[in-house]
Every structure is written in C-alpha cells, then in structure tokens.
C-alpha positions in Angstrom: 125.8 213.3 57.2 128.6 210.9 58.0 130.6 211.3 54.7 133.6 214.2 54.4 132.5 216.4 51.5 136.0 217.8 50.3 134.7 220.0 46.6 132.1 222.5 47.3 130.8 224.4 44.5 129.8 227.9 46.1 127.6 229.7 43.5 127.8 233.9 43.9 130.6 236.0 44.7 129.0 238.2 47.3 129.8 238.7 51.1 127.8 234.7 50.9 130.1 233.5 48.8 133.2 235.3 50.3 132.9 234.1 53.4 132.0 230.4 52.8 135.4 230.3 50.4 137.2 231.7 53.2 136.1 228.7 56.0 135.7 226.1 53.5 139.2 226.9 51.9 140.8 226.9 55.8 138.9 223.7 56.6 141.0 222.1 54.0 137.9 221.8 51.1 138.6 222.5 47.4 136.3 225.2 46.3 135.3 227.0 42.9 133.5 230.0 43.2 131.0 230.7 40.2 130.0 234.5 40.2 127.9 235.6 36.7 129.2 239.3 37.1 132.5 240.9 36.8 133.7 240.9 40.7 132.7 240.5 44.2 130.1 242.4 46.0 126.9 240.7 45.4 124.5 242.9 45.7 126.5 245.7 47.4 127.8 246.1 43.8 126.8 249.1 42.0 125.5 249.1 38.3 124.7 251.9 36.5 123.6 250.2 33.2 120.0 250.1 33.3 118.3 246.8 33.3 115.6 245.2 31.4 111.2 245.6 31.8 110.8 243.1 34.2 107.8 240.6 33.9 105.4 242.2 36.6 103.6 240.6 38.6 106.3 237.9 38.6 104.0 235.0 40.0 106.7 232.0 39.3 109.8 231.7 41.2 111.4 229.7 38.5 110.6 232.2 35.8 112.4 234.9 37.6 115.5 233.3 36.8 117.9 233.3 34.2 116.0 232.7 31.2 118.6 230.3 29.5 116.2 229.5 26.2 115.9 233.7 25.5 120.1 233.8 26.3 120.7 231.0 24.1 119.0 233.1 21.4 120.5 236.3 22.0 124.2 234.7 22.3 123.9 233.6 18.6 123.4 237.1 17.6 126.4 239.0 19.6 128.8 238.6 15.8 126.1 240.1 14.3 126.9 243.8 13.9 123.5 244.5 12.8 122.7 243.1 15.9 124.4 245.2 18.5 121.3 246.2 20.5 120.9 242.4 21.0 124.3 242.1 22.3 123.5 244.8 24.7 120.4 242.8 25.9 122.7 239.2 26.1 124.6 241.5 28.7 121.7 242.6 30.6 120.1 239.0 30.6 123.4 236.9 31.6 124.5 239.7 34.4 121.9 242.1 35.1 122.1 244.8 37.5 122.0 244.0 41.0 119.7 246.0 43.6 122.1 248.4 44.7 121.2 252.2 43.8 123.8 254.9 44.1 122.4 256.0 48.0 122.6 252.9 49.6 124.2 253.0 52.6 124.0 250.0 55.2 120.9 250.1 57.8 122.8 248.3 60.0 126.0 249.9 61.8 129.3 248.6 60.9 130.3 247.4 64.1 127.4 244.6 63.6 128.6 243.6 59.8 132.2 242.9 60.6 133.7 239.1 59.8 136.4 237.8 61.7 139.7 239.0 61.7 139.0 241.6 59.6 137.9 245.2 61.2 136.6 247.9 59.3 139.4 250.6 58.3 140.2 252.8 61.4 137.4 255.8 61.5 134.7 254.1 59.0 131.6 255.6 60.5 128.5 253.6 61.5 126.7 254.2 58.2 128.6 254.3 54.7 127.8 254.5 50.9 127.5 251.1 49.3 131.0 251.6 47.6 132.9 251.3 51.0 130.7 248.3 51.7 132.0 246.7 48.3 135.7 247.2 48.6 135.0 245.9 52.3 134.2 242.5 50.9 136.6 242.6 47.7 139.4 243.3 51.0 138.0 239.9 52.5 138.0 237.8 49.5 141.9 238.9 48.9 142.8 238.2 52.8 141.1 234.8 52.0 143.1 234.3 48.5 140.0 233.6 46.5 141.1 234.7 43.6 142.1 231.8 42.3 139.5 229.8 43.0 136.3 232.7 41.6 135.2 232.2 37.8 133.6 235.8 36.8 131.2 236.1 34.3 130.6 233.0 35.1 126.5 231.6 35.4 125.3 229.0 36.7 123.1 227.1 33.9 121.6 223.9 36.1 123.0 221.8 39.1 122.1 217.9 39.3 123.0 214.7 40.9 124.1 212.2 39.0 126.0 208.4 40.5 125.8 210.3 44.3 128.3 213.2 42.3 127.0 216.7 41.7 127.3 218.1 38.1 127.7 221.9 37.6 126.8 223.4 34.4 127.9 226.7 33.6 128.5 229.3 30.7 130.8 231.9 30.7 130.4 234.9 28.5 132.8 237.6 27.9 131.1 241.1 28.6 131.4 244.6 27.0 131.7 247.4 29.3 128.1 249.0 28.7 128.9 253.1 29.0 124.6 253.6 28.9 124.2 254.5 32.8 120.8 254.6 33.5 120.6 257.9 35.3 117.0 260.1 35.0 118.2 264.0 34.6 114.3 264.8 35.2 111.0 263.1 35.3 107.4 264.0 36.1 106.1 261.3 38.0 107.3 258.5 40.0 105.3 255.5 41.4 107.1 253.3 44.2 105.3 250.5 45.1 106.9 249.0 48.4 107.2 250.8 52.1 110.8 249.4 53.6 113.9 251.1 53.4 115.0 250.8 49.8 111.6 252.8 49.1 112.8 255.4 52.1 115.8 256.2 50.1 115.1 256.3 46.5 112.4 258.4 47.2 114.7 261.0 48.8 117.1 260.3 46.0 114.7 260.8 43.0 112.5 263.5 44.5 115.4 265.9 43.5 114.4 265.3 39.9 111.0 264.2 40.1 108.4 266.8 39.9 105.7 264.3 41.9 106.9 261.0 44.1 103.9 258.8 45.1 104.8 255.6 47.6 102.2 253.1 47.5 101.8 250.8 51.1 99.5 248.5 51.9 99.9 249.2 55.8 101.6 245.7 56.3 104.2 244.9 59.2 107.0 245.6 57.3 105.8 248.7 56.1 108.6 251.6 57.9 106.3 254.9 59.5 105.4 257.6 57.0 107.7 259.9 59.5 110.7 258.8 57.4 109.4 259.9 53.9 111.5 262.9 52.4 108.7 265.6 52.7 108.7 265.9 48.8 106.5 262.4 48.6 103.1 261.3 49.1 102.4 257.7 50.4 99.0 256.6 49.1 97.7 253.3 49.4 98.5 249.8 48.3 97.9 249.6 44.5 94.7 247.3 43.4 95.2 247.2 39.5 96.5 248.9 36.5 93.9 249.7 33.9 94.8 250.8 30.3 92.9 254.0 28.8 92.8 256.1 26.2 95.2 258.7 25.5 98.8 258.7 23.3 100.5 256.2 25.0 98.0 253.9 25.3 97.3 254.2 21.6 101.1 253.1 20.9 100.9 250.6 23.4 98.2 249.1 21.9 99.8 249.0 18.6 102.9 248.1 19.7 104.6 251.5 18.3 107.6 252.6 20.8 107.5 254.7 23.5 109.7 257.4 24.5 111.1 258.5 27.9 108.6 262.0 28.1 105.5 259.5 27.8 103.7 258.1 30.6 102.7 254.4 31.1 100.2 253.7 29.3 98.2 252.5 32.5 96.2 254.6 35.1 97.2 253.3 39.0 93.9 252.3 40.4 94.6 251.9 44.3 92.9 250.4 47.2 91.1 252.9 48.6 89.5 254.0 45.2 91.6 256.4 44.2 93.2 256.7 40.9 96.6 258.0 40.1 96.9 259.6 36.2 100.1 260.2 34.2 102.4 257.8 36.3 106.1 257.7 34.1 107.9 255.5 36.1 107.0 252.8 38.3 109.7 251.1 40.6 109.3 248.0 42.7 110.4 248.0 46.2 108.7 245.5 47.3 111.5 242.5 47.9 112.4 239.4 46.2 111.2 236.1 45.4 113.2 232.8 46.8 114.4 231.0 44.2 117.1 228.4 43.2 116.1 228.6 38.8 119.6 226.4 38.5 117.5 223.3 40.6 114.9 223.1 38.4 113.9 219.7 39.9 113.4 221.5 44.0 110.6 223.6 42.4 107.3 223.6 42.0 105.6 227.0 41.3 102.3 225.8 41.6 102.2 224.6 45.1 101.2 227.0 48.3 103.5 226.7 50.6 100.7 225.5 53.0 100.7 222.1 50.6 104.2 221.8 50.7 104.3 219.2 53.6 103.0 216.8 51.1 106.0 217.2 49.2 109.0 216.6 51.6 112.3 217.0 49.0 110.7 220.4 47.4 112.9 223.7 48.5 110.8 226.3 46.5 107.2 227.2 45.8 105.4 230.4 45.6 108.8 231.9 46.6 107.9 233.9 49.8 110.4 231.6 51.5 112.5 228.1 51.5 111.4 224.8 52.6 112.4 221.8 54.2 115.8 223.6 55.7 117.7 222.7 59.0 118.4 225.6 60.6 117.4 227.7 57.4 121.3 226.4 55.8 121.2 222.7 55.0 118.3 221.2 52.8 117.2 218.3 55.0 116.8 215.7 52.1 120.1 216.3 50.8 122.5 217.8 53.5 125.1 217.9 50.8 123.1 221.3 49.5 123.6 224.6 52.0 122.6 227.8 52.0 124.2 230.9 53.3 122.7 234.1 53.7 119.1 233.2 54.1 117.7 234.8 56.9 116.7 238.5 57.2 116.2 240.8 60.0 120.0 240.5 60.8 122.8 241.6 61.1 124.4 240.3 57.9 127.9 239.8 57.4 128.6 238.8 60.9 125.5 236.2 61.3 126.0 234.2 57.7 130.0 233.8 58.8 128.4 231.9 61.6 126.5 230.2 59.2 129.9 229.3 56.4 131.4 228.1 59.9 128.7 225.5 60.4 128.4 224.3 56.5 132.5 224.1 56.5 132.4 222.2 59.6 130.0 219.4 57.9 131.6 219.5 54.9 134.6 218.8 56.0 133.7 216.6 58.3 134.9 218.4 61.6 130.8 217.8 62.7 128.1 215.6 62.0 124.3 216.8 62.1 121.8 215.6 63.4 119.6 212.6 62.1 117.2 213.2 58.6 114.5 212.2 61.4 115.6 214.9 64.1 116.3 217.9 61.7 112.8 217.2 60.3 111.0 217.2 64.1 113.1 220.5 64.5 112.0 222.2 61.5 108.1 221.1 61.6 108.4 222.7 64.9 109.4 225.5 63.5 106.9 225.8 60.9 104.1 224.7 64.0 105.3 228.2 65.5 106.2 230.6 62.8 103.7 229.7 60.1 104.4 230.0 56.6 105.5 233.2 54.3 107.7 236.1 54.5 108.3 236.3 58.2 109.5 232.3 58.3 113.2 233.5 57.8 113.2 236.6 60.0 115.3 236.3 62.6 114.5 239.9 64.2 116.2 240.3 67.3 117.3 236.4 67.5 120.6 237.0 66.3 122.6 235.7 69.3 120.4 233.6 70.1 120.6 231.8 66.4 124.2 231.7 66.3 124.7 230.4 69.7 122.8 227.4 68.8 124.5 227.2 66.2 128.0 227.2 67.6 127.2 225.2 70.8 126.5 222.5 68.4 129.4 223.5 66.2 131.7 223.4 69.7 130.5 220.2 71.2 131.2 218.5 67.6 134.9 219.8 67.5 135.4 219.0 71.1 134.7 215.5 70.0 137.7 216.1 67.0 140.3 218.2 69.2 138.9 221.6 67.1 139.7 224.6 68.7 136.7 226.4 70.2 134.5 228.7 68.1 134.0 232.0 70.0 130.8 233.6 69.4 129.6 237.7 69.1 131.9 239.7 71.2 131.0 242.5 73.6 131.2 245.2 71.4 128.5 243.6 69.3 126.3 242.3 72.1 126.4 246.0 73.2 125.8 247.8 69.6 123.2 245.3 69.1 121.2 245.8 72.2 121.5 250.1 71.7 120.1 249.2 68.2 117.3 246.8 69.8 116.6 249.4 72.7 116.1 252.2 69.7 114.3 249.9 67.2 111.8 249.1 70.1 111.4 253.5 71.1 110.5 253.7 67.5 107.6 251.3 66.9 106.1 252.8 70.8 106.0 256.0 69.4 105.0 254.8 66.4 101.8 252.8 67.6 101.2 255.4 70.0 100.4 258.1 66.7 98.8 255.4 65.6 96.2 255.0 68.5 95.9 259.4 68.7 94.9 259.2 64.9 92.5 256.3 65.5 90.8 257.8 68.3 91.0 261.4 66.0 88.6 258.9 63.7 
C-alpha cells in the first residue's frame, strides 16, 4: 500500500484501541476513537449490571453482534415511562457487560503487559485484580491525550467503502447508570461449561455461595488440569444436549409463564459419557468467543467452513473460530486499508499488540510500505498450509519474540529507508520473565502428561 492513509477510525476503547491512538496520533494521523461504553478498559472493565439470556448455541458470527433491528425498537420506547424495563434492556443491548468478573486478575505477569514508556506503578505485584489493570490503561490513554479524540457511548452501526472513502456509521445513546448489580447471594447449582482459566476462577469465586459447582470439559488442548479446580467443584464431562422434562419449571417454560431465580432450568444436562445432571440453576459459558466484525456485514458469510473459504478470497469471517485472509493476523490482504489489533492469543497482550499499532501506524502513515497483494497472500497460504484452520490459527504460544521481531525487522528496514529512528524490540527483563514463565508453563504440562500416563496405565 503506496498511498499515506492520514484518518483512521479505530473502533473500541480498550488497551487495542489505546494503544493504536497513541502511535497513530504520534505518527501525525487524525484519529477518532468510537468506544460503545462509558470509558476505557475493554474488557478489563468491570460491570456489575447483569446482562441479557444469550442465544445459545450462538452458531452465526454475525448474529452475535449488535442487533441494530431489536435496538432500533427498543430506542423508541426509552420516553415511554411505562416502558422503563425496556429502557433498561436498550442499555444492556447498546453496551452490554463485558467479560470481566469481579476476580479477574491477569494470567500473565505484569512485567510482560507493560507498553512503552509507561511502567507499572512502583511495587504493583506480578498478579493484580482487574481494577488496577483498568486504571493502568485509562493512565495510558491520558499520557497519550486521547481524550479528545474517544466518542463514549458511542457504537459502531456499519462500516463501508464508498468513491475509495470509508463511511462510519455510528449511534450514540445516552445511558442511565443501571444500580441492578447482578450479584448471586446463594444458589444451589451451578453448571460451567468451558475448562480455561475464566472457568478456574469463577468456580473458586461462586463455590462460596453455591451449594454444588459442576465444570463440564471435553478433554480438549486448551482444557487447564483438573489440579487447579477449587476442591469444592466437580469437572464432569463435555455436555451432549439439553433435554426438557417434566417438573415446575418445565411446565412454565413450556407456557411461557416466568420463572423465578429459586427455579431451576427447565432442562436436564445430558453429558457425553451418559450421565445426566438434574436440577442445574445456572449455567455459565466459559467457553471463548466467536470472531466477528457484525459492523462489515459485506466480509461475512456464516455459512461457509472455514475449509471453503479459499474459494472466497476478500471474506474475513465465517464460522467465527478465527479470521481470514490477514497479513500477519493485522492487515486484511484485500484491503490493507482495514487492520486489526489485538488478534492473536497465547500472548503476552499489551506488550505484543503495541508492536502490532507500531506496524499499522507505520503503513498508515506511510513511514513503510508492505509487501505486494501477491506476496502477503503466498505468506499467509503458507501459513494456513502449516497451522490448519480453527481456534489454534491465531495462537501465538511461545512465538512472541519471535512474531514481533519479524515484525519490527520489517518495520526497521522500512524506516531506515525514510530516516525513522529505530524501533527497539522486548527488552531483557521481558525476554527473561518470558522464558521463567515458558520454563514453568512447560514443568506443568510434563507433570501433567505424566498423571496422565499413571492413570492410563491404572486403566
């Protein structure tokens, strides 16, 4: 991409966002940031409000998104006073609660989530609650003088190309303060379907009020050992279906009569190995995300695999276990004027997508050139040749230095060309936190696979 691109519309307020205003803004590009909720923080912001029944199983990427048509109908309702419950709901659908819960902490130490010119407060310990997280990256976007350039509750409605310009079409909303925090007191029976960390730590968090906790695994590679579950839960296996029976709540379910919080679902948890869980009251996904761009409407096509998505070179999403058609997992091949930051997992955030706003600022403001449509597509159907397709496509586990040294030897040999000062890379206090982290990361699965070989041979 040959042409300087000098206003960049950066949609989300998170440490994404924050970071991509701060190089784009220094490389000399006008920016607006559009964030739907009230401040920065992503999803290291905390929300206590509880959030609407998700559709489930969510099988469409695009769906997942921010259902504009059900908005639209709820926002002519809000001066309605009969209405107020529907006001609450506009909230909930134009911002909803993020992911954070009120235990998150950071899995990865400090030291390797740290942006440039800006270290963590002197004695911030490796691991910290979400809140110090938060005000860590509100700090960054007021070093960076953001401010003025962030719209808050602020969404992003659809994004399209129109005479080689892109058009941004938002809506803002003014939002209530919602005092309804969505704390449980007590409950019987909890159901967490998922095995990663965010399972890990709500069950120890809920299993003070919870009189049974139940996480369901299907024993995939992402799954973390069942040494880490709070001794209060029970992992069972990976759920097959949910089958509606008799009893109360099924009966009002069935008749569409309301529920209340002492009920159970209406369901019984049928899992894989033929057993059957009764009397499940709440059930909470941990089980990820699905990829998805809802505001590109025209990059999507739900019904593809993502094995038929070579046959369709300009799409970005399908069955939204991962992105296509992406040069180095930031710039969308077809289009370079479309990046991404903040894609790849397995990392160690912060630190590895500032690489990545270094190498989008750099295009866009035309301190480097990237490589030829033809090249970054040989380069990526490599990558697809040798990673496959699916989750694990973006996982860069243990390739952090080596992903952001590519990137900034390319980044460096494109400013030596303009006189740009050189980029330095991961410093020595990170290369050495990183490979203690690797070295215990790699004791861990040993000792893992070893108990699993003792209870195979038990067997």
């Amino acid at each position: 991409m040959s042409n300087e691109t000098k206003k960049v519309a950066i949609v989300g307020a998170g440490i994404n966002g924050v970071v991509s205003g701060k190089h784009l803004l220094a490389s000399g590009c006008s920016i607006s940031i559009f964030e739907r909720s009230a401040g920065y923080g992503g999803v290291w912001t905390y929300d206590d409000r509880r959030s609407l029944e998700p559709t489930y199983p969510a099988l469409k990427p695009y769906q997942a998104g921010l259902p504009l048509e059900v908005l639209r109908e709820v926002l002519r309702e809000v001066d309605n006073e009969e209405k107020l419950d529907r006001r609450d709901n506009a909230d909930l659908i134009f911002a909803p609660p993020g992911p954070c819960y009120e235990s998150l902490m950071n899995n990865v130490a400090t030291p390797l989530v740290q942006i440039t010119n800006q270290p963590w407060p002197e004695g911030t310990e490796n691991f910290v609650n979400h809140s110090i997280i938060n005000q860590y990256i509100v700090e960054a976007a007021r070093l960076s003088g953001l401010g003025k350039f962030t719209h808050f509750n602020t969404a992003i409605e659809r994004i399209s190309k129109q005479d080689n310009r892109w058009i941004v079409t938002s809506r803002t909303m003014t939002r209530d303060k919602n005092d309804k925090p969505s704390f449980l007191t007590s409950v019987d029976s909890v159901l967490l379907i998922g095995a990663g960390t965010s399972s890990f730590d709500i069950a120890r968090e809920i299993g003070l009020v919870a009189k049974d906790v139940y996480q369901s695994a299907r024993g995939g590679s992402f799954d973390l050992p069942i040494d880490f579950l709070t001794l209060d839960a029970r992992r069972v296996a990976g759920v097959s279906h949910f089958r509606i029976e008799g009893g109360e709540a099924a009966t009002h379910y069935r008749t569409g009569q309301p529920m209340s919080e002492e009920q159970p679902i209406p369901f019984d948890v049928h899992l894989q190995d033929g057993t059957i869980l009764f009397s499940i009251h709440h059930v909470i996904l941990c089980t990820g995300y699905h990829c998805t761009v809802p505001f590109l409407p025209h990059l999507h096509n739900d019904s593809l695999t993502p094995e038929e998505a070579p046959a369709f070179p300009d799409i970005l999403v399908t069955d939204g276990t991962q992105f296509h058609n992406l040069h180095k997992d930031i710039f969308y091949i077809p289009d370079p004027t479309v990046a991404f930051v903040g894609i790849p997992y397995y990392t160690a955030t912060f630190t590895l997508f500032e690489f990545q706003a270094i190498a989008v600022a750099a295009v866009f403001a035309g301190y480097a050139d990237l490589p030829s449509g033809a090249d970054m597509r040989a380069e990526y159907e490599d990558r697809v040749a040798r990673k496959g397709y699916g989750r694990g496509f973006h996982s860069l586990r243990d390739r952090d230095i080596e992903y952001a040294d590519e990137l900034l030897i390319w980044i460096n040999a494109e400013g030596a060309k303009r006189g740009r000062d050189l980029v330095l890379g991961h410093t020595e206090e990170f290369k050495m936190v990183f490979q203690h982290r690797r070295d215990l990361m790699g004791e861990m699965i040993k000792e893992r696979n070893k108990r699993a070989r003792v209870n195979q041979q038990k067997q």
